[in-house]
N, C-alpha and C positions, 0 to 999 in steps of 0.2 A: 504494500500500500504506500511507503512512503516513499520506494522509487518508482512508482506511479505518477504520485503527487508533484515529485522533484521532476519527473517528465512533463507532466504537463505545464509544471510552472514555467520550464523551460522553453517549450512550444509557443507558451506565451509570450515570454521574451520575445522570440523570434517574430513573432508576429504582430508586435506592437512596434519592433524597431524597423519592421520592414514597412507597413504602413506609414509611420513616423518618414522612411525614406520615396515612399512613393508622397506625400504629401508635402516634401521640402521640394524634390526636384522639380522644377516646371520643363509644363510640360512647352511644346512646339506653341500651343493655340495662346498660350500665358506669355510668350518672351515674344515671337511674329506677329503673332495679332490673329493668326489664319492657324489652321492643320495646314500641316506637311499634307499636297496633294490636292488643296482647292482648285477651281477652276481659276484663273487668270491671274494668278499668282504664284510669284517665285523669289525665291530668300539672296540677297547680293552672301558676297564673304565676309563683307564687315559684320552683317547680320549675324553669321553662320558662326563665325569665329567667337562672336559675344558669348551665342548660345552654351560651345563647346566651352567657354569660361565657367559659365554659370553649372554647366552637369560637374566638372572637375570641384567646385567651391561648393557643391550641397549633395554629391552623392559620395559616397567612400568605394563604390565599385568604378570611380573613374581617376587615371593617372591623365594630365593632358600635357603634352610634351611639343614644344618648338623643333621641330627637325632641322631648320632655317630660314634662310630669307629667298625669297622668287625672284626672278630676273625684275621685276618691278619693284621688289622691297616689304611684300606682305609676308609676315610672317606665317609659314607652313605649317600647319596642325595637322597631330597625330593622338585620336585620342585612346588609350591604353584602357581597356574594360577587362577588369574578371571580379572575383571576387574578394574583398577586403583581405582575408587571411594569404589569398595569394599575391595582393599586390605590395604587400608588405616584404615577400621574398619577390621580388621580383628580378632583382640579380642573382640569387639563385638558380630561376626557372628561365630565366636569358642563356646562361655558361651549359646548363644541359643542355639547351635549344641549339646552340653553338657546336659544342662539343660535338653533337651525335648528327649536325650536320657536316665537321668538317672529319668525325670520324678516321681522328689520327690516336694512334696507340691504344684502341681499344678492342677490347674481344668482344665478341657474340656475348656474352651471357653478361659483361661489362654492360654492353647497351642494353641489354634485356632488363638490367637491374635500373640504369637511367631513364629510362623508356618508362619504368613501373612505378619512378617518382617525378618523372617530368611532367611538364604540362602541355597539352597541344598549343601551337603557336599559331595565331589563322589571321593572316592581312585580310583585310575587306578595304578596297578604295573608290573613290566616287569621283566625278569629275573630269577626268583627266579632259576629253574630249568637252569644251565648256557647254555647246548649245547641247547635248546629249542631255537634258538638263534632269533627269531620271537619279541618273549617277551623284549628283552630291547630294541630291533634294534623298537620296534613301538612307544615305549616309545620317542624315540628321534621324529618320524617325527611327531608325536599327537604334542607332544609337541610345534614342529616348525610351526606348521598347527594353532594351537591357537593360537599362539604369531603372524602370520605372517596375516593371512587371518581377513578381513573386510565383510565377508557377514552375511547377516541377519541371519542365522543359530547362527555363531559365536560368533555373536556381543549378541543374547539371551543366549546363555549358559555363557556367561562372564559375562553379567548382572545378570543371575539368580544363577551361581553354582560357588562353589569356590573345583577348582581339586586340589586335591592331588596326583601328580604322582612320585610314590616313586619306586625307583632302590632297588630290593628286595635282589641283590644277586650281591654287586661289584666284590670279588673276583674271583665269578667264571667268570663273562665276562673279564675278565684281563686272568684269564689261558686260555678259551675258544676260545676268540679271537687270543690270539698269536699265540696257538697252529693251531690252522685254516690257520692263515696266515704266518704260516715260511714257506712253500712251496713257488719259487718262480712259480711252475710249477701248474698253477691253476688247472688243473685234478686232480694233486694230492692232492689238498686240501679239507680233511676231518674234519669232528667236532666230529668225533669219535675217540674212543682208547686212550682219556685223558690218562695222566700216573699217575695221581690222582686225589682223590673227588674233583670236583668242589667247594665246601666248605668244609672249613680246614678238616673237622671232620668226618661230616657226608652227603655229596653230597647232590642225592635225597631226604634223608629223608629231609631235612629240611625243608620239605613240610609236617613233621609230629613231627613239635617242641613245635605248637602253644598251646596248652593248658599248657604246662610246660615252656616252653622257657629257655632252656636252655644255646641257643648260643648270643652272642650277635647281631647278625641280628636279632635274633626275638624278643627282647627284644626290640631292637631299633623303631621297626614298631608293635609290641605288645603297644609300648607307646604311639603312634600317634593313633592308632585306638580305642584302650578303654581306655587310660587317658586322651587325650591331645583333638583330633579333635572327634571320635564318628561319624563316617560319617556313613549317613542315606544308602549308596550303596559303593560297593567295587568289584570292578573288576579284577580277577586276571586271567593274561594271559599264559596258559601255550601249548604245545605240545605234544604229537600230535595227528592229526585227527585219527580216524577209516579208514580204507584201505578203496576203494571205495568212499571216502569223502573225504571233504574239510577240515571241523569241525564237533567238538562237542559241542554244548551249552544248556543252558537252556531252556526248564524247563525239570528236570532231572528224571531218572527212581524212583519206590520206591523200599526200604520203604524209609522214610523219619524219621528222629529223633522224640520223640511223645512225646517231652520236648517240641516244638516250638508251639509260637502261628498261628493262621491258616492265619493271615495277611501275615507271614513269606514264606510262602511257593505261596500262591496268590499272595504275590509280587516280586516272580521270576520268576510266569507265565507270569506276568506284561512287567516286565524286556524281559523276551525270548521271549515275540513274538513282542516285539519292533526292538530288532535286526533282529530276522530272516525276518519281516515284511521290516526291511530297505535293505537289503541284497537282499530278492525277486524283489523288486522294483527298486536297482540299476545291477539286470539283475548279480548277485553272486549267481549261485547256491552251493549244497554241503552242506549244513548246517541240522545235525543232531541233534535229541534230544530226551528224554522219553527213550524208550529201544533202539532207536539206538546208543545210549552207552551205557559203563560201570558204568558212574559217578550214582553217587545219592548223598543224605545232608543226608545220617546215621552218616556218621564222624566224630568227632570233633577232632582236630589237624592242620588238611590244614589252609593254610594259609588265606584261602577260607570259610573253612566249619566254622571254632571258632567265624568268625564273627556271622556268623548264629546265635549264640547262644546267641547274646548277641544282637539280633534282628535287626544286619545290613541286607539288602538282600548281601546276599553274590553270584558274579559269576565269574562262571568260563567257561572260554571255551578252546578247545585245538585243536590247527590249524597244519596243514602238512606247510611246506614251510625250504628251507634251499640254502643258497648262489652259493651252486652247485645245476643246475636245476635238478629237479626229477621228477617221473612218479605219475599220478593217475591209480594205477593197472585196470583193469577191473575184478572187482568184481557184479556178476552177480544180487545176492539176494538186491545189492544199487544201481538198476538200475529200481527197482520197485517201484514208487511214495506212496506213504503208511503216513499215521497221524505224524510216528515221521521222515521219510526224506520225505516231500512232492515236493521238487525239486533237484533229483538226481545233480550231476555233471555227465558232458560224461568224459571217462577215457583220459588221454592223457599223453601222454611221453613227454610232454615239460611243467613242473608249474614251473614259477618265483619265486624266492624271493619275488621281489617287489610287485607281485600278492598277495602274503599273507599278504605283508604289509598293501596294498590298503584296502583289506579286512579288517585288524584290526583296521586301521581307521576309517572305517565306523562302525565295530562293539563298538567303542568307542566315535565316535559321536551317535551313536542311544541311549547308554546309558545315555549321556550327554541329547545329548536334550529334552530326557525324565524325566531326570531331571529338566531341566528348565520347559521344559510345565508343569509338574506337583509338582514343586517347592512345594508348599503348601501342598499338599498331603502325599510328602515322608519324608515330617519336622511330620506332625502332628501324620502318621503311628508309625514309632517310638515312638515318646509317648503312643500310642494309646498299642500298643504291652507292652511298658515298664511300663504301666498303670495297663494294664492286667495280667504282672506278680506280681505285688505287690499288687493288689486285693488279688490273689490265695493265696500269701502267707500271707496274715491276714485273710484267712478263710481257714473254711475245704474243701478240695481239693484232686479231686482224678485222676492220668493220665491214660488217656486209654492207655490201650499196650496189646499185643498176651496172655500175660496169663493169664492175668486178664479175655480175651474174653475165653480161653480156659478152664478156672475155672468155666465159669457162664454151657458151653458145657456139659462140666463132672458132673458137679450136676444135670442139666437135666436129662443127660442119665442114670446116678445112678437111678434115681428117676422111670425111665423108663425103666429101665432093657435094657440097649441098649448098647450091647457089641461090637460093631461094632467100629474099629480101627481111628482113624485118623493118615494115612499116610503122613502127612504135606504138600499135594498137592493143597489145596485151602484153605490157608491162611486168605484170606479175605471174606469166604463166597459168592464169587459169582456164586456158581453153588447149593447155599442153598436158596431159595425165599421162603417169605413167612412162615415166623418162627411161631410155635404156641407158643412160650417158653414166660412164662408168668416175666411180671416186677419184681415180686418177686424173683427170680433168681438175674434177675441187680440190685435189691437191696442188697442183700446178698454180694454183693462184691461190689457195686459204693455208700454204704451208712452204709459200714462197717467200724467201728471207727478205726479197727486195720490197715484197709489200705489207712487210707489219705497218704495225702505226709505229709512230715516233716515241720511243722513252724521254723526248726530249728536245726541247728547240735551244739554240743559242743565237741572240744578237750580240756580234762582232761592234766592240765599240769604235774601231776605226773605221766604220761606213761613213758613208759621203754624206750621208745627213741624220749623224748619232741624233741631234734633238728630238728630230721628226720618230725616231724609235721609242723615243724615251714617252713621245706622250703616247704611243702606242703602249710602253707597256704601263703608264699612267692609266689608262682606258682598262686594263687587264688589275688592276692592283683595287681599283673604285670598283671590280665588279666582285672580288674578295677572292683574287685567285693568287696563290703562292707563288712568290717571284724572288729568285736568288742573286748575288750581285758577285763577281768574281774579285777577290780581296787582291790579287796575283794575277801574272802572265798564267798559262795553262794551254795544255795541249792535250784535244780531243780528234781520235780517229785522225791522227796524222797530220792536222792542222795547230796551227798556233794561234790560239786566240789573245785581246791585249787584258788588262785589268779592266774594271770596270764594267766589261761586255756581262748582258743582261742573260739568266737560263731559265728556263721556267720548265718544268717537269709535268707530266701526264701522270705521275702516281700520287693523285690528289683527288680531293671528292668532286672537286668540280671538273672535271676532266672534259666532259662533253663540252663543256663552253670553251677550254684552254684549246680543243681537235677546233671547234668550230671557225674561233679565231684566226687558224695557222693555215688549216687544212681546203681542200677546194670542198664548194657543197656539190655536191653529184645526186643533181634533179634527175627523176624517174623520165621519160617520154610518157606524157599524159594526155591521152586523149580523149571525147567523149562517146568515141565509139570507134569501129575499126574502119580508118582511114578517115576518120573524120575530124572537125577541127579542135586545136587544142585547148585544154581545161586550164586557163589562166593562172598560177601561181596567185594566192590572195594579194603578197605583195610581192618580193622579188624573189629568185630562185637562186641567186648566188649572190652572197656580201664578204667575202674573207676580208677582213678585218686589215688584216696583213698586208695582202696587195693591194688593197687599196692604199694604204698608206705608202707603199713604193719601198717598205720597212724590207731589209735584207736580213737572212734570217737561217740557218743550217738544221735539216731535221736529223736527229741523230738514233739509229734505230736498236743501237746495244745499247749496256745500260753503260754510264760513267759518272767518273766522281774530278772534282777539283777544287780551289781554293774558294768555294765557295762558302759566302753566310745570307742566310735567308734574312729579305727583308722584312720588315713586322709588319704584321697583315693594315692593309689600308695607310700605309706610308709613303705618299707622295714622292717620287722622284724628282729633281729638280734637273735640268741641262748639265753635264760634266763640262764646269768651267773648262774653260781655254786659256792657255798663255797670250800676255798681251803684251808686248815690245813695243815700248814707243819708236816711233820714226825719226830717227833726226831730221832726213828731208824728204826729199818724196811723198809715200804717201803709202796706201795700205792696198792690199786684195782683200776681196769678199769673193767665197765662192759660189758659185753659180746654181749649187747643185741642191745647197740649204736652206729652206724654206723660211726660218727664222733672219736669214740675210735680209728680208724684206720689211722686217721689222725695223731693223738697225737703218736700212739705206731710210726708209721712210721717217726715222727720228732724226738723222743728219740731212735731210731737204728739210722739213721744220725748222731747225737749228739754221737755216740758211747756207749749209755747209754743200761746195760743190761735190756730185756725183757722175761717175763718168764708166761707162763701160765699153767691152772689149765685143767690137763685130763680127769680131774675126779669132782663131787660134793665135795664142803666139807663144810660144814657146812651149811647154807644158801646161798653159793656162787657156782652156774652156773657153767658146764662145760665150758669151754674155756675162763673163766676171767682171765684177766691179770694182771701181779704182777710186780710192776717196784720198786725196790730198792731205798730208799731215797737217796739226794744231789744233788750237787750244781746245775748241768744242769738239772736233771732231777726234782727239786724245781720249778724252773723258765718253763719249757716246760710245765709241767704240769697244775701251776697257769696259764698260757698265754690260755692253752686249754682250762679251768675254764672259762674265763672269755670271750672266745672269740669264741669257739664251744660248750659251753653247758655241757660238758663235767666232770664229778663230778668224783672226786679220794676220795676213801674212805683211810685214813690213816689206818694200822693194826702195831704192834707192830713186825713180824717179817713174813719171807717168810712163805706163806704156806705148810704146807705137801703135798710133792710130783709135785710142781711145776716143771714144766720143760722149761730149757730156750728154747728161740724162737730166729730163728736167720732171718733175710732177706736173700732172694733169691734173685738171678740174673732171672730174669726173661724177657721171650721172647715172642712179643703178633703177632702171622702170623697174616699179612697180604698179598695183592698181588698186581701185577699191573695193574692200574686204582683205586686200592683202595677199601677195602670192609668198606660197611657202619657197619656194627656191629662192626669189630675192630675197627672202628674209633669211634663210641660212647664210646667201651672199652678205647681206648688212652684215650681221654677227661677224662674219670671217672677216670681211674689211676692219670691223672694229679689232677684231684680236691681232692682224698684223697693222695696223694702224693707219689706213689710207684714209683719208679725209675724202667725202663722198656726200652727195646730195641726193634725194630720191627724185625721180621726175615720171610724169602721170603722162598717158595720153593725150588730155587735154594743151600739156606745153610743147607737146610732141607737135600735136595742132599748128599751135601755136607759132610755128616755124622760128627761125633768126636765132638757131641751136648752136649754133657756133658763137654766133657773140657771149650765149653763157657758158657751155660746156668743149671739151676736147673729148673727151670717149664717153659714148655709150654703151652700157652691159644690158642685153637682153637676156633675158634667161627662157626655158624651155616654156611653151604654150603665151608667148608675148607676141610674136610677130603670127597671123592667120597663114594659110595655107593659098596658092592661088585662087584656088577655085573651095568652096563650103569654108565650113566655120566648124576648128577643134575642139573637143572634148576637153575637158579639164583630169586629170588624174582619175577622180573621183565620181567623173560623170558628166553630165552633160553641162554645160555653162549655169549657172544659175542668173534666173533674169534680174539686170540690174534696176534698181531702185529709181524714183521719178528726183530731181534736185529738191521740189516742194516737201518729200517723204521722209528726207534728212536734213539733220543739223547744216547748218550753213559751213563750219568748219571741214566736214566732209568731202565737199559739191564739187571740190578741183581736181577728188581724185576718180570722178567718174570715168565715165567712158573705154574706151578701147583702140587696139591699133588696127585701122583700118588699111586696105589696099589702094583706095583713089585718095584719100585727106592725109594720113602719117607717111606712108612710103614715098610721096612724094619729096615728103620735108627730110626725112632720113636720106633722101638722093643729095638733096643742097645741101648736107651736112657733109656726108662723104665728100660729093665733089668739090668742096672749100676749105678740106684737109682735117675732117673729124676721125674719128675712130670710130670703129661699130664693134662690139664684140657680140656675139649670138653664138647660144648654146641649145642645143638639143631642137626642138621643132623650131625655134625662130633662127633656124640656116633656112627659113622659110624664104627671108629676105634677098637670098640669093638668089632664087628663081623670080622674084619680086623685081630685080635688076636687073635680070636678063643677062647673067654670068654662062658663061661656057661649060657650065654644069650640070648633068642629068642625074636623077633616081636608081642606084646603081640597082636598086632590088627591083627589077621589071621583069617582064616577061609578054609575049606578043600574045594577045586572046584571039579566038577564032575569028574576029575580026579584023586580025592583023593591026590592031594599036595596042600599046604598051598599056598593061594592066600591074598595078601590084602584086607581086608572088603572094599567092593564098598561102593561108597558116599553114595548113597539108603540107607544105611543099617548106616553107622556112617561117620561122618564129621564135625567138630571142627574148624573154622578158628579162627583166633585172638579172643580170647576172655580169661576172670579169671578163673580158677579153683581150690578149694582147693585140699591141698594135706596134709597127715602127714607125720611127722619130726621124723629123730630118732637124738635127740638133743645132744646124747650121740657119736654121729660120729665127727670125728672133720671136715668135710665138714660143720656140721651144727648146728656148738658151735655159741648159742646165737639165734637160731630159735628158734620159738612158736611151739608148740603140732602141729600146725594145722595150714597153713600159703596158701597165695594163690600165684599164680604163673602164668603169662603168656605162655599161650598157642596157637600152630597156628599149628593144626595137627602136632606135636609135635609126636617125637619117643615114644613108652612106652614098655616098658621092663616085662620079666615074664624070670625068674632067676630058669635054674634047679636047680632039688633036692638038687643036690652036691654043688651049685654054693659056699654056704656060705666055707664048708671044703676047697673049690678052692680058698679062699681068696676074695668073693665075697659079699659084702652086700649092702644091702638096705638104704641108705639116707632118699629118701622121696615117697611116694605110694597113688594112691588113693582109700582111707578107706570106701568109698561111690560110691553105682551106680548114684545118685546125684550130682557130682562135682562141676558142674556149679556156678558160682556167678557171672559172667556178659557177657552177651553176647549171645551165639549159639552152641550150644551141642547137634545134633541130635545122635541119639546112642547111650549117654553120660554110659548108662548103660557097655556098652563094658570095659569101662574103669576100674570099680569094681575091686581090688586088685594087679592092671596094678603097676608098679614099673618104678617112674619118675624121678629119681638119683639114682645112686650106684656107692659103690668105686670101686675100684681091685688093689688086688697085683697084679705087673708083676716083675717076679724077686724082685732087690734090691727097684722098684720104686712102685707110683701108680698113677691108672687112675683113673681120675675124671669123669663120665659122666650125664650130666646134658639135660635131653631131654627139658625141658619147655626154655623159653630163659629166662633167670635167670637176661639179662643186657639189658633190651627190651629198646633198645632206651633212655636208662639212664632213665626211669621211674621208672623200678622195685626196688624202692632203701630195699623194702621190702625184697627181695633177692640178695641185695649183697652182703652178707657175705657169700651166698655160694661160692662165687668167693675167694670173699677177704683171704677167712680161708684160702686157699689152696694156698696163697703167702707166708706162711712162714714155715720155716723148724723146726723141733724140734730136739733137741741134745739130 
């Protein structure tokens, strides 16, 4: 009776302090004024941030933590939910989180016993994507749902999981929201026609920063996820469904990345059919998956997908819903129950908001409580996963991928006299049963010493542009991967490496991301049927990290040892100063080859200080090296460069023959309104090597007499139209622009567009009175626009005998590396390699008449091989054969730059910024 009594009295406690805490916390309707979820309304971040103040100061189940500041200066919220007794240890339950993700020095039964006192670790984020406006707006009421609610659901996920729910994107819910709500006239309030990127720089992409992390948001949640917490699940919510649907979620179409272990992918079957399971059950249809999307895990970048690789289950789903109610269309083919929608929605012209809200609640308790029930599980899987990547890399190891399978194929048939084509229409073998093809074959390539993976990469710190490595393995160290530094000289595999050169090792947990980094991605041949045309990659099909940065780099396939000491995880690298000898007279070299050179020459033209470079070889010294005159500012600029970019000045006793000075240009980077992400990755990069730059709109384009303001203009890819129709955007079709009466007046100059008969004419008078034009990717539009001596290398005659575009069938390229050769002797491509690779996304390519060169027409860069390929997906690749992928032109007084590959892909390619950069400065 009296531990009855003492029970109940207990119960009671409980029950009076949990009331007590659902009655302190307010809720969304108390601090907004509205529910999370009304019609025509939506919360800014100032809002949101308050909020998240107020659950941290009156709930005990919330920690709220600053992760940092946003490219604008808002402070980043991450708010920390579990329950009082565990937030109390929460450095505790961080170090096993840690531990049993990086899964060094521990055994099986080690983790089994961490796993059985840890706590599961589960990001949930909102926002990233700002007008998806779903995604922060669920964030708040999860949030208030856990802090406020006492049922036994709840009350297990607090005891078992400690959430991370972190606001992925403040600035853009601050534009998004306002923008939304300065109508006072609710019909007219749209979340469309922003008048710029929702993030400073780069909007959407910033869903494609995460293996490089470039901006500060991604660094900020790049450091909670692979340095700091390591959480075993991550949930990122983004926008929006498939027409016909509700959503799309997991578990996702292939192919899937063939770096992950196969827990990886099993644990997001795990994940998906817990939500859709919870969803069917609370009577939510609508929910898609497998081929009824787009998505898949080939990726890496998403915010999403990087975790993958470093053995988080990473998901994502992507829901319709928006504060002005909208329709589910009636789409017929999503009305048929089928494996991946097995419960349609019926269409309707009335979906709530709050209905989408409802939904991501549940879809964010189903992932929670899956957590908690299987608490143990998703502690020890991770280990298990990050166990299994550090097996592989202390042994020899081989990964299955397409061509590996398609190598064992073709010696067969060799062997068999079987000339019989594969048209890439069954990729996976399932219409082949019953192979006779003998193991000696899968020997030949799965027990071939030349094709393990690597134990191992080494960057040589005497390459031609150590910096440029360094922020590559900078990119590598921010994403929590283990990186060695050599303390000594050292000799691996009969090579002599110097001190300082960078190693980084494959026997680590995160290994699939350290292969992904180095290694080429080797896309499937994906088609939608046999002989038919190809299944888009979501987004690109090949990014190696590496070549794109032009980073030099030795993979080593035995194991070795050297004077190595590992650097401390998340330890920024800095440039390995350079010696700096002042000049007595003369004056100094910069070489050609280092990208951080363009930082320095750009701070010595500020400083007033003259710059001069070389047209020509002379002696040992590279065209385009640059020659700065000794004294006083340019002593001091140059040391500072030294010691703080890497940056090495060779002293010479006087200018060289036939230098010629270099002057800065005024320079202009179009953009338009709503903002295009490529010039905004271009701003950024101007900003970080320092050129001083103006944006300019169509309308100044208009406006003609571009010479009296500017000397070069950068176009960047979908800027200049096509002769004949009007391009697509990335993402789709154009979105219609806005009327000048519909927007603020501050806006109105950056309307418009570059037309054919009004802008091209002005861009002629620019050129021909000695402007610069640089154009990247589709705006080499402008070439045909001029009536250059240049054709559409990718053609083909149609039964009509006119030149047609090669069908996808026949050639199709999305995002992926290709090499290309350099004519280094150009000064577009002063400090290029022979041979250099270059992003590619069906990319222009060029075949230059007879005459073209006497027309003032030449070749850049070309590809020298029907081969090109180096990462990714190149069906046809062959077409490409002697294709022309840069060339300059004179026009008049001026010239054009055109550059088909994206030369500025998302500030990755730093392998290719000097084609940019060269053409920022003038020569006298």
């Amino acid at each position: 009776m009296k531990h009855t009594l003492s029970g109940w009295l207990l119960m009671a406690g409980i029950c009076c302090t949990s009331q007590l805490q659902a009655q302190t916390v307010p809720s969304p309707k108390e601090h907004f004024g509205f529910n999370i979820g009304d019609d025509y309304r939506l919360a800014t971040y100032t809002q949101t941030a308050a909020y998240f103040e107020k659950l941290a100061a009156t709930s005990d189940r919330v920690k709220l933590t600053d992760i940092g500041l946003t490219e604008e200066g808002r402070h980043q919220y991450m708010l920390i939910i579990s329950s009082p007794a565990n937030l109390k240890q929460l450095d505790y339950y961080k170090q096993i989180s840690r531990q049993l993700a990086r899964a060094e020095g521990i055994t099986l039964q080690q983790a089994r016993d961490m796993a059985d006192k840890g706590k599961a670790v589960v990001w949930i984020d909102g926002g990233l994507h700002a007008t998806e406006v779903v995604g922060a707006h669920q964030l708040i009421e999860t949030a208030w749902q856990l802090t406020s609610r006492n049922d036994a659901e709840t009350s297990r996920i607090l005891d078992n999981v400690i959430v991370l729910m972190t606001h992925a994107n403040p600035d853009g819910q601050e534009l998004t929201s306002n923008w939304y709500m300065r109508n006072a006239d609710t019909l007219k309030r749209s979340t469309e026609q922003l008048p710029v990127l929702y993030q400073k720089y780069i909007g959407h992409d910033n869903n494609r920063d995460f293996y490089i992390m470039n901006m500060k948001e991604s660094v900020n949640m790049g450091k909670q996820l692979f340095l700091e917490w390591m959480p075993q699940i991550m949930y990122n919510h983004h926008q929006r469904g498939p027409e016909g649907s509700v959503l799309a979620g997991p578990p996702y179409r292939d192919p899937f990345n063939y770096f992950f272990d196969p827990l990886m992918i099993t644990g997001i079957d795990a994940l998906g059919a817990a939500m859709y399971n919870r969803l069917n059950a609370e009577d939510k249809p609508g929910y898609t998956r497998l081929n009824g999307s787009s998505f898949s895990t080939w990726y890496n970048g998403g915010l999403r997908t990087t975790t993958q690789y470093h053995n988080m289950i990473g998901l994502l789903t992507e829901i319709i819903g928006n504060p002005t109610p909208e329709k589910i269309p009636v789409v017929p083919q999503r009305l048929i129950p089928n494996g991946a929608t097995p419960n349609p929605v019926k269409p309707t012209g009335d979906w709530r908001f709050r209905t989408s809200i409802d939904y991501s609640v549940s879809l964010n308790y189903a992932v929670l409580d899956y957590a908690a029930r299987q608490r143990d599980e998703v502690l020890y899987n991770i280990y298990k996963m990050g166990k299994n990547a550090i097996d592989k890399g202390n042994t020899d190891s081989w990964t299955l991928s397409p061509k590996r399978a398609e190598a064992i194929t073709a010696a067969y048939k060799k062997d068999k006299n079987d000339t019989t084509k594969d048209d890439g229409s069954d990729p996976y073998g399932w219409m082949k049963r019953g192979s006779n093809i003998s193991m000696s074959y899968y020997d030949a390539i799965y027990k071939n010493p030349a094709e393990r993976d690597p134990r191992g990469y080494i960057l040589p710190a005497n390459q031609p542009d150590f910096a440029t490595a360094v922020k590559f393995i900078n990119a590598l160290i921010k994403a929590g991967i283990a990186v060695q530094k050599a303390t000594a000289p050292f000799t691996v595999g009969g090579k002599q490496y110097p001190a300082n050169s960078y190693i980084v090792r494959t026997n680590q947990a995160f290994r699939p991301h350290v292969l992904d980094m180095f290694e080429p991605q080797d896309h499937p041949n994906d088609f939608q049927y046999p002989g038919g045309p190809p299944v888009r990659p979501y987004d690109a099909a090949g990014w190696t990290l590496a070549f794109q940065m032009g980073v030099k780099f030795d993979r080593v396939l035995d194991d070795f040892s050297g004077p190595f000491q590992q650097i401390p995880y998340g330890e920024l690298q800095s440039p390995m100063a350079g010696p700096f000898t002042p000049a007595a007279s003369g004056g100094y070299l910069l070489s050609p080859y280092v990208n951080n050179a363009f930082i320095a020459v750009n701070d010595l033209m500020k400083a007033g200080v003259k710059v001069y470079r070389l047209p020509e070889s002379v002696g040992s010294e590279a065209p385009g090296t640059f020659f700065i005159p000794a004294g006083v500012q340019a002593n001091s600029i140059l040391k500072a460069a030294a010691t703080q970019l890497g940056v090495v000045s060779k002293p010479v006793g006087k200018r060289p023959k036939g230098a010629v000075e270099t002057t800065p240009l005024r320079i202009a980077l179009w953009d338009n309104y709503g903002g295009s992400m490529p010039s905004g990755w271009i701003r950024w990069m101007m900003e970080q090597y320092h050129f001083p730059f103006k944006l300019v709109y169509p309308q100044d384009i208009d406006a003609g007499d571009l010479k009296k303001q500017y000397d070069v203009i950068v176009f960047v890819t979908r800027a200049i139209p096509p002769v004949s129709g009007e391009e697509p955007n990335r993402y789709g079709s154009r979105q219609t622009p806005p009327s000048p009466d519909e927007i603020p007046e501050q806006y109105r100059h950056t309307l418009g567009r570059i037309t054919k008969d009004t802008s091209v004419p002005k861009l002629k008078e620019f050129l021909e009175a000695g402007g610069t034009i640089i154009t990247i990717g589709t705006s080499t539009n402008l070439a045909y626009h001029l009536g250059l001596p240049v054709h559409n290398a990718l053609v083909e005659k149609g039964k009509d005998g006119k030149e047609q575009s090669l069908p996808g069938t026949k050639y199709f390229v999305p995002g992926s590396i290709l090499q290309v050769a350099f004519d280094s002797t150009r000064t577009a491509a002063w400090g290029m390699p022979s041979y250099g690779d270059v992003n590619f996304d069906n990319s222009p390519v060029f075949k230059l008449d007879s005459d073209a060169e006497a027309k003032g027409v030449r070749p850049v860069a070309w590809f020298a091989t029907d081969k090109p390929l180096r990462s990714g997906w190149a069906w046809g690749q062959s077409y490409l054969k002697d294709g022309v992928a840069a060339f300059e032109a004179t026009v008049g007084k001026g010239r054009l730059y055109a550059f088909g590959p994206e030369i500025t892909f998302r500030a990755q390619s730093h392998g290719t910024f000097k084609l940019l950069f060269n053409g920022l400065y003038g020569i006298k």
